[in-house]
Each structure stands twice: as C-alpha cells, then as structure tokens.
C-alpha positions in Angstrom: -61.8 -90.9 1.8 -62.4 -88.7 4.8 -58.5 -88.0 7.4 -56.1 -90.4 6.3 -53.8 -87.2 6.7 -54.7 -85.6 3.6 -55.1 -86.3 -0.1 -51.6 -85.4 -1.0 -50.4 -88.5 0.9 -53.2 -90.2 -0.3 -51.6 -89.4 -3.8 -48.3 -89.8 -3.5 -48.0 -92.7 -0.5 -47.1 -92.4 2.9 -43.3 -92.1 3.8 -41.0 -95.0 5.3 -40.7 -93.6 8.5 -36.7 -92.5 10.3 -36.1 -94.6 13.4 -36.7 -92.7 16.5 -34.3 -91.1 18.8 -32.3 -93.8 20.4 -30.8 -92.2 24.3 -28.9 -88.9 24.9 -27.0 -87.7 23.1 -26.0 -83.8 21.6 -25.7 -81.7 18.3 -24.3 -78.1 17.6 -27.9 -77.4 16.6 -31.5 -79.1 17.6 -34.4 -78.5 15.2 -38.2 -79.3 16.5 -40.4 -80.3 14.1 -40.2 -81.4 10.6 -42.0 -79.2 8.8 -41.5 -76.9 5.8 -39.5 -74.8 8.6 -37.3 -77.3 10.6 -36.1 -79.1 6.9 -35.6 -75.7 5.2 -33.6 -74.5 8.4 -31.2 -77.6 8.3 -31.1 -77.4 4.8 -29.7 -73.9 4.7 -27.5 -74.5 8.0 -26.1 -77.6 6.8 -25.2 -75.8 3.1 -23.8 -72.5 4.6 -21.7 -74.7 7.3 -21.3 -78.3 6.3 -19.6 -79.0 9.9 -22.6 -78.9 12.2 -24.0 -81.3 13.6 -27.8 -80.8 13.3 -30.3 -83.2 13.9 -33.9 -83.0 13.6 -36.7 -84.0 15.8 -40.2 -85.2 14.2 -43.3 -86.5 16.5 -44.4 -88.5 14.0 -43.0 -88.0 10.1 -41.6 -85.3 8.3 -44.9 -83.1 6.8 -47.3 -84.7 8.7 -48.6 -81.5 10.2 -49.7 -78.3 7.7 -46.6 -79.3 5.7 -48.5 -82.6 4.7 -51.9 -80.7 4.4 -52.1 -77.0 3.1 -53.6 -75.9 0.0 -50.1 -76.2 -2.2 -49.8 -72.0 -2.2 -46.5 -71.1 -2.7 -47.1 -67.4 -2.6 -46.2 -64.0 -1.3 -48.4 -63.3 1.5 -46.9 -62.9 5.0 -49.4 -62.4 8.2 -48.9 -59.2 10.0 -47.4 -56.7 7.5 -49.3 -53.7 8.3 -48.7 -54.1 11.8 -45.2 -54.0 11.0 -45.3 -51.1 9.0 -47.0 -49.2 12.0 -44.1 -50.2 14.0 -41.3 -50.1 11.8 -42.4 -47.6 9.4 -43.8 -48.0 5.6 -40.3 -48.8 4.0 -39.3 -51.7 6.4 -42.8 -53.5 5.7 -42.0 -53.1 1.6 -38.3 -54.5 2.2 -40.5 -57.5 3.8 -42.2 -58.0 1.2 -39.9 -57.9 -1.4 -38.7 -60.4 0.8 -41.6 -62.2 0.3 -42.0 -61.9 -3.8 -38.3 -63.1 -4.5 -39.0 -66.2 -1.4 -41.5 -67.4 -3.8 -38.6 -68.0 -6.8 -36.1 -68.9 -4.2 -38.2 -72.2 -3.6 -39.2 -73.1 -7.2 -34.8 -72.3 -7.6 -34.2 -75.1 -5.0 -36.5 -77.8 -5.7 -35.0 -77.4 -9.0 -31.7 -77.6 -8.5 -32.5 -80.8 -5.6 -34.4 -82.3 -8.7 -37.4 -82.3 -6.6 -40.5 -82.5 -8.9 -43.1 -80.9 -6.8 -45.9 -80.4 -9.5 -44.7 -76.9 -9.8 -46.7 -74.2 -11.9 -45.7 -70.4 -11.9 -49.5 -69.5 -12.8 -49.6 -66.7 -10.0 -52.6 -65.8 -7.9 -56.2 -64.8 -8.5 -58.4 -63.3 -6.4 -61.7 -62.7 -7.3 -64.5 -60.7 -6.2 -68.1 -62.3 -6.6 -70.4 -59.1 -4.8 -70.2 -55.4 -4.6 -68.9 -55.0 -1.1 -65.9 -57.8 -1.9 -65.6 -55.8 -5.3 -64.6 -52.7 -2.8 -62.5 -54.4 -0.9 -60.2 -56.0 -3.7 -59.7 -52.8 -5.4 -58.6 -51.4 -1.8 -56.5 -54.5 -1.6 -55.4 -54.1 -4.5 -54.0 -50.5 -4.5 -52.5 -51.7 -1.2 -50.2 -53.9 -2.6 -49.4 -51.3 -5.2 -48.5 -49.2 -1.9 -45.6 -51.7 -0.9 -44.0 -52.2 -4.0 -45.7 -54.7 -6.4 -45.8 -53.2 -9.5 -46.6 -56.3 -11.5 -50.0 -56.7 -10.3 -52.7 -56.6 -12.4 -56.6 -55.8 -11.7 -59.2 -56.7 -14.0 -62.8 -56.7 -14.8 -65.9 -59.1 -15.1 -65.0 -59.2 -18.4 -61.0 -60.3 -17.9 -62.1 -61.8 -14.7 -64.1 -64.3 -17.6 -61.6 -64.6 -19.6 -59.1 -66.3 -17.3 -61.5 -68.4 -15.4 -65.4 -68.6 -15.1 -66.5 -68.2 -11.7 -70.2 -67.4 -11.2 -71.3 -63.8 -10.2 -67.1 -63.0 -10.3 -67.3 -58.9 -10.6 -63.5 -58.8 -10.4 -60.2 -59.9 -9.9 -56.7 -59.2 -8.7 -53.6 -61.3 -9.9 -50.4 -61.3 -9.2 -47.4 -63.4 -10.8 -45.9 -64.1 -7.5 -47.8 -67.5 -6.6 -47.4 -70.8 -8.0 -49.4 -74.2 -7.7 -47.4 -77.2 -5.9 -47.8 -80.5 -4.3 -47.0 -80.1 -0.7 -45.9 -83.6 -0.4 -44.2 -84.0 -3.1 -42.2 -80.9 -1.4 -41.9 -81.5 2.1 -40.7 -85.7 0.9 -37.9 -84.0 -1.4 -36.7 -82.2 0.9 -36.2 -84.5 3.7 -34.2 -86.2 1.5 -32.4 -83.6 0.4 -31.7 -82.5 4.0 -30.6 -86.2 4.9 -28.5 -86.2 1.8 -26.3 -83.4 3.2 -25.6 -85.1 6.5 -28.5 -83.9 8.4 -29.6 -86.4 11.2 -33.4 -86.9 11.1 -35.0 -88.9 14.1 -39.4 -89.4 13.6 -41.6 -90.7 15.6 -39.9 -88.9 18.8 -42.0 -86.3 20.1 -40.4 -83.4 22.0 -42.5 -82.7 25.2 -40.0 -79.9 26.3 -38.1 -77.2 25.5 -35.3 -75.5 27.4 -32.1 -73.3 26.9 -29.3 -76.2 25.4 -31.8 -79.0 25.7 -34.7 -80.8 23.9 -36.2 -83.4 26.0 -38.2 -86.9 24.4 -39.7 -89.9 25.9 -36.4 -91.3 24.5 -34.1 -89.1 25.3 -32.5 -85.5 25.7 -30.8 -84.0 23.1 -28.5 -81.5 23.7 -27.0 -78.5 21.9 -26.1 -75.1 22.0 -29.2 -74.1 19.5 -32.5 -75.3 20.4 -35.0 -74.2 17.0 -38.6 -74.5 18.1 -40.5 -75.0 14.2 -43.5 -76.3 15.2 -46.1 -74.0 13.7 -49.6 -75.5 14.7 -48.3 -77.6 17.2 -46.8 -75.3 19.4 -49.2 -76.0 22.0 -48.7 -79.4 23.0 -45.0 -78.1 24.6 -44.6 -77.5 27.8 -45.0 -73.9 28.7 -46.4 -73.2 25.3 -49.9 -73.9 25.7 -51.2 -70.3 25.0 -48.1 -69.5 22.6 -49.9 -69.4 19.0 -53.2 -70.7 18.6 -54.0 -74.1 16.1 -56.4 -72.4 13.8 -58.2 -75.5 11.5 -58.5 -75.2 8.1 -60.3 -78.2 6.4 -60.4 -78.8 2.4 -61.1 -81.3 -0.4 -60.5 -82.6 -3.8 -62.7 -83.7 -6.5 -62.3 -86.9 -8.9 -60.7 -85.8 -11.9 -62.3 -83.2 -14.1 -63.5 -84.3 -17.6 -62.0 -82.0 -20.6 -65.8 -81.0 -21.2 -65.8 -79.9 -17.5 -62.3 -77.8 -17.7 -63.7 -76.2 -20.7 -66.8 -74.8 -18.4 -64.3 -73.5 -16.1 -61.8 -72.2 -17.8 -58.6 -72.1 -15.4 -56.3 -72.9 -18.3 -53.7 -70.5 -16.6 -53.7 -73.3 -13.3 -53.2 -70.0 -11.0 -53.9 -70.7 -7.5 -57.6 -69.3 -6.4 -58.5 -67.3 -3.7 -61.7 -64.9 -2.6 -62.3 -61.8 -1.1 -65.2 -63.1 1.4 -64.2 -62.3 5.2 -64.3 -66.3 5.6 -62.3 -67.1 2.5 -61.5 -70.2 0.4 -58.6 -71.1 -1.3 -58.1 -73.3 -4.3 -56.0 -74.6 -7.2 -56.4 -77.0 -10.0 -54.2 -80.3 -9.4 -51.8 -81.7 -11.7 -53.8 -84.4 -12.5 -56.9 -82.6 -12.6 -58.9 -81.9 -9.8 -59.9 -78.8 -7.9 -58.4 -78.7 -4.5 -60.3 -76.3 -2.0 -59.8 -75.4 1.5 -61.6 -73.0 3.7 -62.6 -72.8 7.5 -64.6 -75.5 8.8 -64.3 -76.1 13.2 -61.9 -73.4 13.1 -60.4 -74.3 17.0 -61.4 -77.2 19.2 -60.6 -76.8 23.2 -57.9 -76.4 25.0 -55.9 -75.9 21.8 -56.3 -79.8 21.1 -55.0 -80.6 17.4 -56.4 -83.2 15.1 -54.8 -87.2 14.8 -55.1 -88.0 10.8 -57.0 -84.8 9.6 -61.2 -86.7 9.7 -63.5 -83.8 8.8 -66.7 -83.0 10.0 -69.6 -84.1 7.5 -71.3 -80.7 8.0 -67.5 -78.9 6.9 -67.0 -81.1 3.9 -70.3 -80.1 2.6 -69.6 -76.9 3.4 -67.0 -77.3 1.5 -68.7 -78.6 -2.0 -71.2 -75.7 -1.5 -68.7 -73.4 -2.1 -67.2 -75.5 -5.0 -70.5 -75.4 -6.7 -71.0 -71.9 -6.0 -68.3 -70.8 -7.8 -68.8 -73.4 -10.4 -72.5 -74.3 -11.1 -71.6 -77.0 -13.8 -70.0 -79.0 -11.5 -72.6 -79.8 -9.5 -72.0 -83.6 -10.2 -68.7 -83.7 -9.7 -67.8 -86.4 -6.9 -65.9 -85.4 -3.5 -63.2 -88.3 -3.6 -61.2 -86.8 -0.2 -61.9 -84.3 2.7 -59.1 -83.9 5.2 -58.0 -81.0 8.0 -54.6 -79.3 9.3 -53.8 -76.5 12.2 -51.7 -73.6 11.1 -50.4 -71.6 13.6 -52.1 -68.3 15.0 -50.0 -65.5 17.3 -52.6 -63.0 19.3 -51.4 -60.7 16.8 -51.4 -62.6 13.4 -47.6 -61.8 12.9 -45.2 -64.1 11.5 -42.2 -63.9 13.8 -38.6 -65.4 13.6 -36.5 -64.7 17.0 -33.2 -66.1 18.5 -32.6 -65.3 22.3 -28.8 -64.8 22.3 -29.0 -65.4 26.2 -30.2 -69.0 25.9 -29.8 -70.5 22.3 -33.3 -70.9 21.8 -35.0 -69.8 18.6 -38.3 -70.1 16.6 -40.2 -69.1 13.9 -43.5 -69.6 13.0 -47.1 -68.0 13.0 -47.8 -67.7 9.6 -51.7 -67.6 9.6 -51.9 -69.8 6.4 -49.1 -68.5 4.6 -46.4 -70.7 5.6 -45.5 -72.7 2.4 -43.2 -69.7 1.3 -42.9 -68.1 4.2 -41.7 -71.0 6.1 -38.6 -70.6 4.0 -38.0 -66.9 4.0 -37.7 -67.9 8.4 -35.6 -70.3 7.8 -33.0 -68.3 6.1 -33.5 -65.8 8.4 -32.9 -68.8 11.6 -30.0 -69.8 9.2 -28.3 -66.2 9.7 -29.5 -65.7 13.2 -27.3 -68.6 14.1 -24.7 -67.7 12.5 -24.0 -64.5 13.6 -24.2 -65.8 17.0 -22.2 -68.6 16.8 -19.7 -66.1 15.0 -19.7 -67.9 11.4 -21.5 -65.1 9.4 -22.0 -61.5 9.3 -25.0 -59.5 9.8 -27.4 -59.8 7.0 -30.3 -58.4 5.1 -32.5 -60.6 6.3 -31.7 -60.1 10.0 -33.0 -56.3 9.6 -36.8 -57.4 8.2 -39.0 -56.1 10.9 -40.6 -59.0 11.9 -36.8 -60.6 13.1 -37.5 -60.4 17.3 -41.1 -59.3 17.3 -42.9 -60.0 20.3 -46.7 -60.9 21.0 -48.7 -61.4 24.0 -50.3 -65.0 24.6 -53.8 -65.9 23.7 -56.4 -65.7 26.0 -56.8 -68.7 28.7 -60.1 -70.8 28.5 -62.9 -71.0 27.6 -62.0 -67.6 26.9 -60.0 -68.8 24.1 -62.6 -71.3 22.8 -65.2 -68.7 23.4 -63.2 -65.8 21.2 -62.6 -67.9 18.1 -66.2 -69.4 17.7 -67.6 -66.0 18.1 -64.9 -64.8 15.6 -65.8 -66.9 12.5 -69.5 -66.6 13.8 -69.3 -63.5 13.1 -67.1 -63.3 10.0 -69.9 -65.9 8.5 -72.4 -63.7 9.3 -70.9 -60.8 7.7 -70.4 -63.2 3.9 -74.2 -63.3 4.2 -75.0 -60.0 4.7 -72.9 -58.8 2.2 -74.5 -61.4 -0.1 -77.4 -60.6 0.8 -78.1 -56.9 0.9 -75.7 -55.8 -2.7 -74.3 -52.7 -0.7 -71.1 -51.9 -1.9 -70.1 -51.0 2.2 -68.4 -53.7 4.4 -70.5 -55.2 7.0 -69.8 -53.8 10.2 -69.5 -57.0 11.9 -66.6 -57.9 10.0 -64.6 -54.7 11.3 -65.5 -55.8 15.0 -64.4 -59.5 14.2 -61.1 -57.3 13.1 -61.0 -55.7 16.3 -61.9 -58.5 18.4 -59.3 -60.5 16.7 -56.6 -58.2 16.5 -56.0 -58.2 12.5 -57.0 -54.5 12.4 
C-alpha cells in the first residue's frame, strides 16, 4: 500500500471524524491544528484551568499531519541546542535538555494514567556507526551529550554494537535510555479523546486560512478569543502570511510484513530500541509491536512553493531507496516484502530551532519547528504554551519552563523561490554525496561537503 496517510492508520483504522465548525462563535483560547502540539496544549490548559473555554481547529482529523506519520520516536532530541547554548550560554542549553530527558517520561506518565495503550517500549536509542568517518563523528557526538548533562549514556564497540543488534559493517554505537518505541496513532487517537473527555471542543475538517491577533478565520466561520495558538508544524505554510515561516521538510518511510522468528534471530533487536545512524542523510527505525521494521529517511525532501502532500503516496524511486537501506543494514532480509510506503512534512525554521513564543501584545502564540523531533518535543511546548498563557492571563506564576532558552526565540524567514526549492535540493544533493564519499574512501575525516551543506543550511 503506497499514501493512504501512513501505515499506522493503516493499522489501527481511520478515525470517525468531529463535525466541522458550524458559524462564529468565540473561546478563551483557539488552538490551530490537531497535532501532537494543539491536543497536548489543550490537554494541559484544560487540566491546570478546567474553566476555559478552548476549542480546537483541525483541517482535516486530529494526527493527520506528522502526528499520523513519524517514525514512533519518543526521544530526547530537540533541534537547535547548540545554537542556544551560543546565545544563552552552556548551562541554559543543559537545563533544556534535561528538559528534554524527563519530557520523554512525562509522556509514557500520561498515556498511562489516560489508559492510552500506545505500544509503548522504554528500549532507549541506538545509534550506530557503520564507516570510519561516521565512527568519528558518534564518538564526537557522543562526548557531546556527555557535555550537557547525560550521564547515562553509554558507547560501545563492534563487539557490544553486535551484541544488541546485528547491523552489517556497524563499527559502533551510542545508546541512550531516554527514547522509547510507540505507535503514533495509537497516541495522537488517545489523546483526542482524552482532550474531549475534559471538555475540550474539537471541530475537524475546518481548515484555518488565517490567523490574526483575537481571531481565527475558516471557510465556516471566525473563531474568536483572546489566545490564538498557531500548532501547525509542517503546515505552517498554507496560512496566510506564513508562507516562508518554517519550511515542510519530507520525510518518507516504510514497513515490512511481519518478521519470522528465524528472521528476528538474524537481527537481533531483542532490546526493541528505536534505531538511528550517523550518515549526514540519516535513517531512522524501530521494530513494531507486531513485528515489522519501520524505517524512515529522506526521500523528495521539499516540493515547490512549500506545497505539502494529500494522503502521504511515495515516489517509487524513494521507497526503493528506502528498502536499500533496509537491506543494507540487514543483508538477510533481502526477501522480506515492503507491505506500506507513506510520507509526512515536519516543520523546518531557517535556523533549525525549535521555538515556543507568546506575543503578550496580541494573544497570538506558536510553537513548533522541531526538525523531526517533535513527538516529545511537541509536548515539552505545550507545557511551556500551557504556562505562557497563564502567566498572561494572570492564572499562574512564572515557571521553569518559561526561562528554557528557546521560550521567544526568533528566526528569519526562508528564502523566497526558486531560491528556496533551489537551496534544499542542492542541500541533500550534497549531504548524499558526502554518505558516498565517506563510504567510499574509508577516511576517518568528514567529507567536506557535508560541512558546507552545514553552512549553507544553517545547522552549523
């Protein structure tokens, strides 16, 4: 099956969809987009002040964007934390990421105690290193993360590498327990109900084509409130005004028919962490829980004019792709079938910094930008949205949260085309490129293309 969303819905159904918005009307709060952010912002709103009125607006259904599609990370990556430690100093970027670490329990605490059953394993992350210039940089990367505070990572060997799962050529690895495995679905479904369950008004099938200070305006009407919450992530873009805002990166994956026990035993992967890579144009990965290898990585990584996909069809050329780096990793799956291929946009800032921000003057907040690390993350900003408001709205106090450096960062636009279109393709060109030189050469040295595609990009 090839679109169709993604195999997640595939696996668990599609939802009965909300009826749409039905004429004017108001709310204390307005949430755009029903996402991993907009449901995890009325969900903590909605517990810390039962009294709003909040009501959230979906285009189509709730998770139908990256929320329906990532890999299932739930992990403690965040996008721009150097860049916040330049600006903010060392210490703010480690309180961020602590942050980050205890965001990952925080949302395996609250499915729990919602009785959402996600598919949840705590199996952490591994990242492997499969040539001598991707051996270099995880033991950089991994002495990094040492640098801002996680002291329970662990680096190993070939030999470890082995032992936990068999991954042709590995050379290394770098795990951390701060990851788990989860269906996204599953997820994003339990928590709309959840949020609806507290009192939370959820309208789908009502696209927002504007935002403005006290108003969010629909083919079916305006809602208006006080707070206006912009969490639309990929689809940032198709608002007016917000064309150039973050980019919609595409990130395609797929999942195999279920592997034999003959086949698990040649891979190993009994600890079901999630999987990632050390290549400039990396994959992701993690074994389902019924028994397939999901695995994402960059396919058409941007189309024109900041289009976004309808139901996630994948290029032919990107899902084989795909299986080439499945079998690369794994050689004795080579016969393993490709039952679904499927892609997403995430959403990309000029910098690659998450941001969360409320402008005081005009009600209007957002968060977003997570470069692919938004199934934690997202929840970490809506805590942070949670406390923004209220502080403003004089119902809470200043907080921890609202002191984590990337609270009111600010990023210039992208680039207008075919600039834009231009930039990107060259970009993961070029980041390509660099995976086969490294592969090809056995120097323990970085390409130099690679740092340029940093540069260009503004990642360095």
């Amino acid at each position: 099956m090839n679109g169709a969303i993604s195999f997640w819905y595939a696996d668990d159904g599609l939802p009965a969809v909300r009826e749409p918005l039905a004429g004017d009307t108001s709310a204390d709060v307005v949430i755009v987009g029903g996402g991993y952010t907009g449901l995890w912002t009325a969900y903590y709103l909605k517990k810390a002040v039962p009294f709003l009125r909040i009501t959230v607006l979906e285009q189509k259904f709730c998770g139908y964007g990256a929320s329906g599609r990532n890999g299932g990370w739930l992990y403690n990556g965040i996008a721009g934390r150097g860049r916040y430690a330049r600006l903010h100093g060392h210490e703010a970027a480690v309180r961020l990421q602590r942050a980050m670490n205890d965001t990952v329990d925080e949302v395996v605490r609250v499915a729990g105690a919602e009785g959402i059953d996600a598919d949840v394993h705590q199996g952490g992350v591994l990242e492997v290193a499969r040539t001598p210039a991707q051996l270099a940089r995880l033991k950089a990367f991994h002495a990094h993360e040492l640098s801002y505070g996680e002291k329970d990572r662990e680096l190993y060997g070939a030999r470890e590498t082995a032992e936990r799962i068999r991954v042709a050529d590995a050379v290394g690895a770098s795990w951390t327990p701060h990851g788990a495995r989860l269906h996204p679905v599953k997820l994003v479904k339990g928590l709309a109900a959840a949020v609806e369950a507290l009192g939370v008004t959820i309208h789908e099938l009502t696209p927002v084509t504007e935002i403005r200070p006290k108003h969010a305006v629909t083919p079916y009407g305006t809602v208006r409130a006080p707070y206006v919450l912009r969490c639309t992530e990929g689809f940032t873009a198709s608002l007016k005004g917000q064309k150039r805002t973050w980019l919609p990166m595409n990130s395609s994956m797929i999942a195999t028919e279920p592997l034999t026990a003959e086949q698990w035993a040649s891979v190993g992967w009994d600890g079901r962490e999630t999987l990632g890579d050390m290549a400039h144009a990396y994959m992701y990965a993690q074994r389902t829980a019924d028994g397939r290898i999901a695995l994402g990585g960059r396919g058409v990584p941007y189309r024109f004019g900041s289009r976004t996909d309808n139901d996630g069809r994948t290029q032919p050329a990107t899902v084989e792709a795909l299986r080439e780096i499945l079998v690369g990793f794994f050689p004795a799956l080579a016969g393993v079938r490709v039952e679904h291929a499927w892609s997403g946009v995430l959403g990309v800032p000029r910098d690659w910094c998450a941001t969360v921000t409320l402008d005081r003057s005009t009600g209007l907040g957002w968060a977003g930008g997570y470069v692919g690390s938004g199934v934690a993350t997202a929840n970490l900003a809506a805590r942070t949205l949670r406390d923004l408001v209220q502080q403003d709205s004089g119902q809470g106090v200043r907080t921890e949260l609202l002191d984590l450096p990337w609270v009111g960062h600010k990023v210039r636009k992208w680039e207008p085309e075919p600039l834009r279109w231009l930039g990107v393709q060259g970009l993961y060109a070029t980041y390509r490129a660099a995976d086969r030189r490294e592969q090809g050469s056995g120097a323990a040295q970085a390409s130099r293309l690679a740092r340029v595609a940093d540069k260009v990009a503004g990642r360095d």
